[in-house]
C-alpha positions as CSV (number, residue, x, y, z in Angstrom):
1,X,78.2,77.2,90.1
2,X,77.4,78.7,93.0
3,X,80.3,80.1,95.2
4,X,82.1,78.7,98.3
5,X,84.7,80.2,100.3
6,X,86.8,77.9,102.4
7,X,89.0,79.7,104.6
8,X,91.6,78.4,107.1
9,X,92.1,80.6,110.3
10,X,95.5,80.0,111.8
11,X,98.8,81.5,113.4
12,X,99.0,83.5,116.6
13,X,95.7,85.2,115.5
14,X,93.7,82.0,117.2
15,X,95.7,83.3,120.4
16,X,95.1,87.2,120.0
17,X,91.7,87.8,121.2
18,X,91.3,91.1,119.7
19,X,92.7,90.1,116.6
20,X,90.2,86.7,116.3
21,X,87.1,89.1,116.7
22,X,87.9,91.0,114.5
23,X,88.4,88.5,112.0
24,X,85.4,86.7,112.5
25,X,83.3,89.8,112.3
26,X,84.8,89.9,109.0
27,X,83.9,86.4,108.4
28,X,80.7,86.1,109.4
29,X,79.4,89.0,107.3
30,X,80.9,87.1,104.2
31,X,77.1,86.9,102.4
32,X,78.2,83.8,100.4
33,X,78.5,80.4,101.9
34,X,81.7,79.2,103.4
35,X,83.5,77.1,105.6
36,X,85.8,78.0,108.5
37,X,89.0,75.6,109.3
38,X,90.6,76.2,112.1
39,X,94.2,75.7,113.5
40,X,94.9,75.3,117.9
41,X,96.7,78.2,118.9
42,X,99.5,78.0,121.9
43,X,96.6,76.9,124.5
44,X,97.1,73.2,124.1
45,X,101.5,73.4,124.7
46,X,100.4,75.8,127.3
47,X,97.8,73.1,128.8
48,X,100.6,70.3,128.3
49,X,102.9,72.2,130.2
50,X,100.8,72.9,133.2
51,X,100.4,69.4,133.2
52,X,103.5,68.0,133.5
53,X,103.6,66.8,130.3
54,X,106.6,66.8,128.1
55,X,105.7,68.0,124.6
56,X,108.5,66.1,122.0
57,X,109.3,67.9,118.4
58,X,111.5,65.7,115.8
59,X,112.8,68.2,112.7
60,X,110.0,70.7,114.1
61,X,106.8,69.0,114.0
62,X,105.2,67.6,117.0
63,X,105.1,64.2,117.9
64,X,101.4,63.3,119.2
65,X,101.7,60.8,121.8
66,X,98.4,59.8,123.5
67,X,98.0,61.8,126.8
68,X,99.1,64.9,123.6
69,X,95.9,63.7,121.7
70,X,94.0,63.9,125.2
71,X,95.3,67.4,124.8
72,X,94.7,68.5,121.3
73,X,91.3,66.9,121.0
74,X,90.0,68.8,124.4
75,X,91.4,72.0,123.0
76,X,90.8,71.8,119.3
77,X,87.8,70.3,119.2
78,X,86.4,71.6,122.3
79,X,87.0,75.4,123.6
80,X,88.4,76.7,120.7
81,X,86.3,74.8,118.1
82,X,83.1,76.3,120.6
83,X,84.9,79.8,121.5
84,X,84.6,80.4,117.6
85,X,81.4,78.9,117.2
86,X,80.2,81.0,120.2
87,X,81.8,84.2,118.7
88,X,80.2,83.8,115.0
89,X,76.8,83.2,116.5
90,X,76.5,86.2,118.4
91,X,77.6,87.8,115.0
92,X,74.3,86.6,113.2
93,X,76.3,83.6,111.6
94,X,74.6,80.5,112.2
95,X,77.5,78.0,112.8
96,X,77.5,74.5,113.8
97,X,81.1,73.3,115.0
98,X,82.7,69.9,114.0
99,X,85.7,68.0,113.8
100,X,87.0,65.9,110.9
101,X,85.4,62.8,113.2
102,X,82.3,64.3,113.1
103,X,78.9,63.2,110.3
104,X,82.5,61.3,108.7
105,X,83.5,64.2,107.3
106,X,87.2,63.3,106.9
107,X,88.8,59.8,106.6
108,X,92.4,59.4,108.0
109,X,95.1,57.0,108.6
110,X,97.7,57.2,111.4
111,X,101.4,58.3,109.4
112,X,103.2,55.8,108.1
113,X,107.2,57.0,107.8
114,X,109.8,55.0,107.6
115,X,112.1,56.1,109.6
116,X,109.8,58.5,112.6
117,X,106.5,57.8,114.6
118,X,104.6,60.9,114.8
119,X,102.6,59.0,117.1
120,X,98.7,59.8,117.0
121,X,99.1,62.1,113.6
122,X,96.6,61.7,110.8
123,X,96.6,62.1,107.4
124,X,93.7,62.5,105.2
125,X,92.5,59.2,102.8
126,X,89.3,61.2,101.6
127,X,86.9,63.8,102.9
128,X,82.7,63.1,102.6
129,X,81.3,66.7,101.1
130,X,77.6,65.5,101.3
131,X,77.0,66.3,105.4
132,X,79.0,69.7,104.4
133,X,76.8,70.6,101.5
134,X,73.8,69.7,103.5
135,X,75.1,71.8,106.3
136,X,75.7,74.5,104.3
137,X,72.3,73.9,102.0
138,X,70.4,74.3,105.1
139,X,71.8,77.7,106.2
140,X,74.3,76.4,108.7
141,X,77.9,77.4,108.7
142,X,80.2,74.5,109.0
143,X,83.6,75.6,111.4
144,X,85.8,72.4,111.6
145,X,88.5,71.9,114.1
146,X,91.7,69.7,112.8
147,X,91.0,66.3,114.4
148,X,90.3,63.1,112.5
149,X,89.6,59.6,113.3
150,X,90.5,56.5,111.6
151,X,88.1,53.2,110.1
152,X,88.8,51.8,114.1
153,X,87.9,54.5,115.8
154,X,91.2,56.1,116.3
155,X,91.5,60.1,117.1
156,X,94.1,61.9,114.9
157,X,95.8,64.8,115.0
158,X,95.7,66.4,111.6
159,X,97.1,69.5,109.8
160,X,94.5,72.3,109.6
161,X,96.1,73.6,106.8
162,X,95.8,70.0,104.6
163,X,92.5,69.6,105.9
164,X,91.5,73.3,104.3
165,X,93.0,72.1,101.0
166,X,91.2,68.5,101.2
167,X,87.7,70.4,101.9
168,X,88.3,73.1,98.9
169,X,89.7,70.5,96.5
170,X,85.9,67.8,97.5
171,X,83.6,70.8,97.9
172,X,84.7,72.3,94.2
173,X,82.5,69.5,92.6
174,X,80.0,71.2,93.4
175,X,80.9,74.8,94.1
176,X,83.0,77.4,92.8
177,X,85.8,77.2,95.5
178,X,87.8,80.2,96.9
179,X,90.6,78.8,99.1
180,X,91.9,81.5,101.5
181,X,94.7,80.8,103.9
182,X,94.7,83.6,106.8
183,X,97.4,84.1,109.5
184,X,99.2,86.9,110.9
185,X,101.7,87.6,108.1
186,X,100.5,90.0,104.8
187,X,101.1,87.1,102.5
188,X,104.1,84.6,100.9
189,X,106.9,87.2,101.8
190,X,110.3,88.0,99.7
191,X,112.1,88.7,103.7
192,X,110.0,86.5,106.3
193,X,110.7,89.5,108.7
194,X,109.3,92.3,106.8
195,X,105.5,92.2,105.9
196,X,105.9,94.8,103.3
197,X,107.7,92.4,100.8
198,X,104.4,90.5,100.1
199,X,104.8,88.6,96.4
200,X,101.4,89.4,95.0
201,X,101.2,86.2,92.8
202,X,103.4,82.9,92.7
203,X,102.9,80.2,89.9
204,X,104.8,77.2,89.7
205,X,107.4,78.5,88.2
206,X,108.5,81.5,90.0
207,X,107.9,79.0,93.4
208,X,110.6,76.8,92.5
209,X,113.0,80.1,92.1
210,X,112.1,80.8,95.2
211,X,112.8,77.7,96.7
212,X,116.0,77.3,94.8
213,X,117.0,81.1,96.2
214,X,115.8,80.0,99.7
215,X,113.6,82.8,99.7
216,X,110.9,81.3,101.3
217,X,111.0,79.8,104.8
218,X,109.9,76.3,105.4
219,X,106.9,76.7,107.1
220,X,105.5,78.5,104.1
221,X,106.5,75.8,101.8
222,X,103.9,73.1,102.7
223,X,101.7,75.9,102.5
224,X,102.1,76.1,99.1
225,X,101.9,73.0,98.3
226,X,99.0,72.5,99.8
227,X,97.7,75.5,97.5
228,X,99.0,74.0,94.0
229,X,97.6,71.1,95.0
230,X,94.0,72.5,95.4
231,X,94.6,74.5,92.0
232,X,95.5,71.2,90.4
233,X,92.3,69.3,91.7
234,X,89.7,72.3,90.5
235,X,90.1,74.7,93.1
236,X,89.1,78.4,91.5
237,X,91.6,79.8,93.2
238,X,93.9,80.3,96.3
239,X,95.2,83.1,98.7
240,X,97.2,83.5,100.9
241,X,97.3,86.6,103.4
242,X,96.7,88.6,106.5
243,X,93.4,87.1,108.9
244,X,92.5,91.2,109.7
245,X,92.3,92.1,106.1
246,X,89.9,89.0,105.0
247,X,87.6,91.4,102.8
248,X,90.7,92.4,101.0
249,X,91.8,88.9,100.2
250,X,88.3,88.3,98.6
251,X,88.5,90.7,96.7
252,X,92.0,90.6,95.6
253,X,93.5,93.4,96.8
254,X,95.9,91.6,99.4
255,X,97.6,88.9,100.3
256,X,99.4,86.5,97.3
257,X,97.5,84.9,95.0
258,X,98.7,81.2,93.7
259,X,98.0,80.8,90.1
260,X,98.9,78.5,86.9
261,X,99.8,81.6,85.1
């Protein structure tokens, strides 16, 4: 089997402009094929706040009302789905932006929760790998912004870090699938404020310790999930770590790896 690298982009980095060239130099000079996921940055609160419009969080997580989806969709999907796309071609990567909407790539349903509306929020039903492997088959590098769409023609606002793992765990029947997950921090970290208490590997085990000892923070922890899950659906292998040292990452000298062992 051939191999695939599927790697998620997210954090402050999509804010940093230094910092996101230097990763996607890093990227695009990957020689084996891959897919970039994306996350939105600050832009779209900042956007929403010039705008007069109120952004509304329940328990953390934002609440996607419509004019929000306006938002998201224009910003995701449109200048920094194309600022990326932009920045990878003049880096000799030949790229060809998307959302989840786009060639059907990803089918999603608005949440159902019993007890919150998260308004326009999607999650995933099933993701179509055929338009990605033909993308990729031709020489094209697919970079996918996280909005989806329903059977009705309904935009969604979707998490770019479950749309990674969807991706790795449907492209791995027909590659050998590396998923990285790449933000700002060195990796899953003992003391959230220290980046030199990276945990070189978790397995299932050792992450329900660390649950138990509260040792990791909860924005880490659907994360992780997210990575078990793609080991448990034939995903080669996940990693989680710092967006500048990508090359380290692949080559495992970095970041945490998350392993059945």
């Amino acid at each position: 089997m051939e191999n695939l690298y599927v790697i998620k982009i997210g954090g402050h980095i999509i804010d940093e402009d230094e910092k996101l060239s230097s990763f996607l130099k890093d990227f695009a000079q990957i020689p084996e094929k891959k897919i970039l996921i994306h996350g939105g940055g600050k832009l779209a609160t900042k956007l929403a706040d010039q705008l007069g419009i109120q952004q509304k969080l329940i328990d953390g997580r934002r609440i996607t009302d419509i004019e929000t989806l306006k938002i998201v969709t224009m910003v995701y999907a449109g200048y920094v789905n194309k600022n990326i796309v932009a920045r990878l071609q003049s880096q000799k990567c030949n790229t060809i932006g998307l959302s989840g909407a786009d060639a059907n790539i990803i089918q999603a349903h608005k949440r159902i929760h019993p007890t919150t509306d998260y308004g326009f929020v999607g999650d995933i039903d099933a993701v179509n790998a055929e338009p990605l492997t033909q993308f990729i088959n031709s020489g094209l590098t697919p970079v996918i912004a996280p909005i989806t769409c329903d059977d009705k023609g309904q935009l969604l606002n979707t998490n770019a870090d479950t749309i990674a793992q969807e991706i790795a765990k449907a492209m791995s029947k027909h590659y050998a699938v590396q998923l990285i997950y790449s933000f700002e921090k060195s990796g899953v970290l003992l003391d959230a404020s220290d980046d030199a208490t990276v945990i070189p590997s978790i397995n299932q085990l050792y992450y329900s310790t660390l649950k138990e000892e509260k040792k990791i923070f909860a924005g880490m922890i659907p994360k992780i999930d997210n990575a078990f899950a793609a080991l448990n659906s034939g995903v080669r292998e996940v990693i989680i770590g710092k967006a500048e040292e990508l090359h380290n990452l692949i080559n495992h000298s970095a970041g945490t790896k998350i392993t059945h062992e």
